[in-house]
C-alpha positions in Angstrom: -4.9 41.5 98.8 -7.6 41.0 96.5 -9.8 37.7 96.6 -10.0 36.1 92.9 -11.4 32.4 94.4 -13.5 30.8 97.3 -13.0 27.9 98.9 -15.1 25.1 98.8 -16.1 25.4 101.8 -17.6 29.3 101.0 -18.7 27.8 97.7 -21.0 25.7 100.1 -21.5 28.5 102.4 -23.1 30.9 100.0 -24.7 29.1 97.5 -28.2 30.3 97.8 -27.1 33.8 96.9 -24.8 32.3 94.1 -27.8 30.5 92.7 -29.8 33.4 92.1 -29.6 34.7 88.4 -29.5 38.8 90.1 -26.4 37.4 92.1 -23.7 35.2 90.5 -20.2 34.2 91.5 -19.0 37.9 90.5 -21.5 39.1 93.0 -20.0 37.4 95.8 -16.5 38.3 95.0 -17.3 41.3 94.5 -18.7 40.9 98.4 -15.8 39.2 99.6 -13.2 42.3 98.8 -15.8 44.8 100.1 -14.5 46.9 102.5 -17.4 48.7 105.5 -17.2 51.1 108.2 -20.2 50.7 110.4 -20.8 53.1 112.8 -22.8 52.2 115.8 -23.5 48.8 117.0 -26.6 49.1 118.7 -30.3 48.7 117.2 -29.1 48.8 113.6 -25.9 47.9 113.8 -26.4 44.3 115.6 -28.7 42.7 112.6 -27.3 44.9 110.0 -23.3 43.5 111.0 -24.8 40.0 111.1 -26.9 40.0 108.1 -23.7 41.6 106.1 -21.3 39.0 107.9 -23.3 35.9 106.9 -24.1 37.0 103.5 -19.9 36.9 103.0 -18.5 40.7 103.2 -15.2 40.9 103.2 -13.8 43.0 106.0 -16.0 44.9 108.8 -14.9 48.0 110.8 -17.2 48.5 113.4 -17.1 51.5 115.8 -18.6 52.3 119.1 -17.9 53.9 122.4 -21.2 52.6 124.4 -21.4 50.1 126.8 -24.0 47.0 127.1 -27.1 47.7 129.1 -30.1 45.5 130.3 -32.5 47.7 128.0 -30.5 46.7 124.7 -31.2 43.4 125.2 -35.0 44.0 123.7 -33.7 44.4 120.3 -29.4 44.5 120.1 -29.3 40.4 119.0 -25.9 39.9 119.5 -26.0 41.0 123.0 -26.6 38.7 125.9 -27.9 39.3 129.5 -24.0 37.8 130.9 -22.8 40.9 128.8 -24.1 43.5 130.2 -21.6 46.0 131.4 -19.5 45.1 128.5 -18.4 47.3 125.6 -20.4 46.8 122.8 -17.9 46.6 119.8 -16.1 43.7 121.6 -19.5 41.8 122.4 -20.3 42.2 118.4 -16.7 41.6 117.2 -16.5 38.4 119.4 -20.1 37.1 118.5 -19.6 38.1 114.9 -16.5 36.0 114.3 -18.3 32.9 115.6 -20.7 33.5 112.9 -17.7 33.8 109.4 -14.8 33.0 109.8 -14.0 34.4 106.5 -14.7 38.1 107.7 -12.0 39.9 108.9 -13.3 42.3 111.4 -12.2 45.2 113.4 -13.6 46.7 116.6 -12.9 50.2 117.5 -13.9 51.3 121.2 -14.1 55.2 120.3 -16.5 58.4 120.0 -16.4 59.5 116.2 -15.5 63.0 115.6 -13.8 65.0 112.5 -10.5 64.2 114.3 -10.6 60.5 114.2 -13.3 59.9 111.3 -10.7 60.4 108.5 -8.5 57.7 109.6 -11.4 55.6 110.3 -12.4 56.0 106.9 -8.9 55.0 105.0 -10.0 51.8 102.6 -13.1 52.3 103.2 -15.7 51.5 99.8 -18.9 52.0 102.4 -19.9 53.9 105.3 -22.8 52.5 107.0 -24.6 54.8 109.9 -26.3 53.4 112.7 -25.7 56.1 115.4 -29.0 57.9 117.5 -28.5 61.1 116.7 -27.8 64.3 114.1 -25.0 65.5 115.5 -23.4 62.2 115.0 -24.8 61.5 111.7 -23.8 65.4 110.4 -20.1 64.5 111.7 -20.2 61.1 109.6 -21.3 63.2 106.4 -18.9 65.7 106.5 -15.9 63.4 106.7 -17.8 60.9 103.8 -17.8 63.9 101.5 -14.5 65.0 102.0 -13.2 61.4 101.4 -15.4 60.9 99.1 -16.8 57.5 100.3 -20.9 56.9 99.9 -22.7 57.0 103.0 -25.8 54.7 103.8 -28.0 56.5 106.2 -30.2 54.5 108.8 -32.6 55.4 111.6 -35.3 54.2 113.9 -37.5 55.3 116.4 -40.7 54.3 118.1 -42.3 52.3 115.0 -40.9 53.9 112.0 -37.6 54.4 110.3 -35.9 55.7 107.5 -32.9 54.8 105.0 -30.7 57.1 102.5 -28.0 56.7 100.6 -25.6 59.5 99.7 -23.0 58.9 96.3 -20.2 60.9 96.4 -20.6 64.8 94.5 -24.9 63.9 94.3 -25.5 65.9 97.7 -25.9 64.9 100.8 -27.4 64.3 104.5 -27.0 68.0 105.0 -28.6 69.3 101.9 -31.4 66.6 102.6 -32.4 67.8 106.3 -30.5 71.1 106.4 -30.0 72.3 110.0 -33.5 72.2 110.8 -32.5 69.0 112.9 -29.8 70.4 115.1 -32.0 70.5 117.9 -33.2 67.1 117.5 -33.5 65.1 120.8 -35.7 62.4 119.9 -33.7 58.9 120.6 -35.1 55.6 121.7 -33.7 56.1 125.2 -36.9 58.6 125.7 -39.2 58.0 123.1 -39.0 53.7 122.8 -38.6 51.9 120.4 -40.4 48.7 119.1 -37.6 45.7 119.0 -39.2 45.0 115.0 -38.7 48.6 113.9 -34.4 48.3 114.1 -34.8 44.6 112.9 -36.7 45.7 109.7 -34.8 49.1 109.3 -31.7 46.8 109.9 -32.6 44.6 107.1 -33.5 46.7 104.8 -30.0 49.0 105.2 -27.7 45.6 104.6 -29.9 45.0 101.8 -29.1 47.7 100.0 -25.3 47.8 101.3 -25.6 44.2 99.5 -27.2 45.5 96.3 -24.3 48.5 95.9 -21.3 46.2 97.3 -22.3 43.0 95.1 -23.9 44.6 91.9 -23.7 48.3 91.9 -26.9 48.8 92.4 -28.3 52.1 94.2 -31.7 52.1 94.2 -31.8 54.9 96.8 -29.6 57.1 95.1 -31.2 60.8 96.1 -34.2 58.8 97.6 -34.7 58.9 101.5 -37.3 55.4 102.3 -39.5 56.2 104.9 -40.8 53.0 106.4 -44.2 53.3 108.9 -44.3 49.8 110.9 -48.0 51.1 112.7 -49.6 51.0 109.0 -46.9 48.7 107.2 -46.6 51.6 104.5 -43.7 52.7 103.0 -42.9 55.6 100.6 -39.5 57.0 98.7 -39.1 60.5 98.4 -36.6 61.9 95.9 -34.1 64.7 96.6 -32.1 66.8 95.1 -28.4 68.2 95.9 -28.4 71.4 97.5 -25.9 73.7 95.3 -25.6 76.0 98.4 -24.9 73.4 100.6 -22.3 74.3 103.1 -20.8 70.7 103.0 -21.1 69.8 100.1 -21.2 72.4 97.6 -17.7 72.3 96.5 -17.6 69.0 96.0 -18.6 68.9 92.2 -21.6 67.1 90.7 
């Protein structure tokens, strides 16, 4: 059911964002029927659910399999020390509906694979990737091109991070980093990661999931952001689709 009014009470709610001339009352409707799958609900996806939940989205699929551990406390916000042991997605989904009640959320307890991910992704308007690795994130691409839903990238490790967004038939995370990173085995668990680094990287994913969601807007478009927290530089590179792409090469463009 589509949203065409908010209450007084969300009126109230979100008017700093309705306030601003870039973000008007269409904005935040626009918001409030948004529908996101976000996969992951550790470094990234704690801040970037929260951010996305206060700022008035609409509905919220969250998916993970993991379970709370004493080390996640250093940076995974929602989390708690009386939660450890817990599954993650339930810790978020129960913390997150203290914070909107207007947000109707969803917590999935599962692995993603190219069995389940097509289901997961029925209704969908945005995928947003949190997960630690490139298998998982090359699993999550495939099933965004062949359902045709734009993907929004994230990553972090040590002090830097990086952000991509994928439309639909304009290439993808394959024809970005190939399979040159099938191999990868860098993750926080072994190389650290400052608590700062998935905070800002966090941010700065919702952000843009609020600039495409509320106004269209995709200022990453074919652009991975690099982001380097040691010398507080960052730099956009541009990218182009890959017309030999094995993922997405048929899918026009």
């Amino acid at each position: 059911m589509i949203k065409t009014q908010l209450s007084d009470s969300e009126l109230l709610r979100y008017s700093r964002q309705i306030l601003l001339p870039e973000w008007d009352m269409d904005a935040q409707l626009k918001l409030a029927n948004a529908r996101v799958l976000m996969i992951g609900a550790g470094g990234l996806g704690n801040p970037a659910a929260q951010i996305l939940v206060r700022a008035g989205l609409g509905f919220l699929r969250l998916v993970d399999f993991d379970s709370i551990e004493e080390s996640n406390l250093q940076r995974q916000f929602l989390f708690q020390s009386s939660d450890v042991g817990l599954p993650k997605v339930e810790v978020a989904i129960r913390e997150l509906q203290k914070i909107n009640p207007w947000t109707q959320l969803e917590a999935i307890n599962l692995k993603v694979d190219l069995t389940n991910l097509p289901e997961l992704l029925n209704d969908i308007d945005l995928v947003m990737d949190g997960s630690d690795n490139f298998a998982t994130r090359d699993l999550i691409n495939q099933a965004c091109v062949e359902a045709n839903v734009p993907l929004l990238s994230a990553a972090a490790i040590g002090l830097e991070g990086q952000i991509a967004f994928f439309m639909p038939a304009q290439g993808c995370y394959r024809c970005l980093f190939g399979n040159g990173l099938n191999d990868d085995t860098r993750q926080c668990a072994e190389s650290g990661v400052l608590a700062s680094t998935t905070a800002v990287i966090a941010s700065l994913q919702a952000h843009h999931a609020l600039l495409y969601l509320g106004l269209n807007q995709v200022p990453l478009a074919n652009r991975l952001l690099l982001w380097n927290g040691l010398t507080m530089q960052q730099r956009i590179l541009k990218f182009d689709k890959d017309d030999n792409c094995p993922i997405c090469k048929s899918s026009g463009g």
